[in-house]
N, C-alpha and C positions, 0 to 999 in steps of 0.2 A: 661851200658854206657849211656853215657848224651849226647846231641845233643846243641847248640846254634846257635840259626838262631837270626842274627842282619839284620834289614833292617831301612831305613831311614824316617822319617818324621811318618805321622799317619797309615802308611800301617802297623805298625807292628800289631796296633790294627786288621786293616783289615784279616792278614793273620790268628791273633789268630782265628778267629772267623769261616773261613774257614777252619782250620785243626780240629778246634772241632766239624765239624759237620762230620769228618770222622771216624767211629764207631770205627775203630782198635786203633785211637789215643783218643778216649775218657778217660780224667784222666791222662794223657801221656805229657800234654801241657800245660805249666804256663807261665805268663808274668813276669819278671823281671825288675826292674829298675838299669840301670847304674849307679857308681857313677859320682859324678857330673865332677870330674878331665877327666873321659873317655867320656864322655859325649862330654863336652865342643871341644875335640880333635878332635872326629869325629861324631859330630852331632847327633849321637845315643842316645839314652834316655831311651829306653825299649829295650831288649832280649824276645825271646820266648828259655825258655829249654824245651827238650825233654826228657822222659826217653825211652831208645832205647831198654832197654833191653828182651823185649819178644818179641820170633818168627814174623819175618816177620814185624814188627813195621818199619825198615828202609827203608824196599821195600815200602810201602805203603807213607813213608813220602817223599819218592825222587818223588812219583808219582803224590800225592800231591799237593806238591811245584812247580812240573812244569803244574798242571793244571791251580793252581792258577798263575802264571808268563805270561803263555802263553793267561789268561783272562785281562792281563791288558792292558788298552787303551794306560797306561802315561809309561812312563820308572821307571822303579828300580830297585836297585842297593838292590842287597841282598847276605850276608855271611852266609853259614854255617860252623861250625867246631865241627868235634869228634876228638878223642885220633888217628882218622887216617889220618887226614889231616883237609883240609881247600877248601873251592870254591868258588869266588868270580863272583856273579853271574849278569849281566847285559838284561834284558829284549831286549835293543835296537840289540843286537847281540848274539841274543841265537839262538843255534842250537841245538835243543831238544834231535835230538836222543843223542849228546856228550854230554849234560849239564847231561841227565837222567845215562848214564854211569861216568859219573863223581860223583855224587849224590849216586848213588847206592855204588858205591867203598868208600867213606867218610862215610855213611850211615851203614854201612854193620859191624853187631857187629861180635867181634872174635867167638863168638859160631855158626856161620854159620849166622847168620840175614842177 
């Protein structure tokens, strides 16, 4: 299973660089570019996918995600989505413990991950 996290502006570089220094997600994390029609629509310009599929890889990226969210000074606005939903995720109004159970359930591949 594959994971897509969009966030806005130069953080996406930011987040790449933070999830690649997490050993479990070594090789697991590439940058994409948008086309330019989705782009223009909502600002987006890069994706980061995920390959979800080995043990515990989702746990580790819900965990992550909110270390990095909860390091940021500025606001932002970050989407993930796998084949189990979607979460639409705001720094200015995050509540960790619901965001990480949200994250895990979206995150969480059908062979138990």
């Amino acid at each position: 299973m594959e994971g897509e996290i969009s966030v806005a502006g130069d953080e996406a570089g930011n987040l790449l660089e933070w999830l690649r220094q997490e050993r479990a997600l070594a090789g697991k994390v590439r940058k994409v570019s948008v086309p330019n029609g989705r782009a223009e629509l909502s600002g987006i310009t890069d994706v980061l996918m995920v390959a979800l599929g080995s043990s515990g890889v989702g746990a580790v990226l819900a965990r992550s995600l909110m270390a990095y969210l909860s390091s940021r000074t500025r606001s932002v606005d970050l989407t993930v989505k796998t084949k189990n939903g979607s979460a639409e995720i705001n720094t200015r109004n995050l509540d960790a413990d619901e965001t990480l159970r949200l994250l895990d359930r979206i995150l969480r591949d059908d062979d138990g991950d």
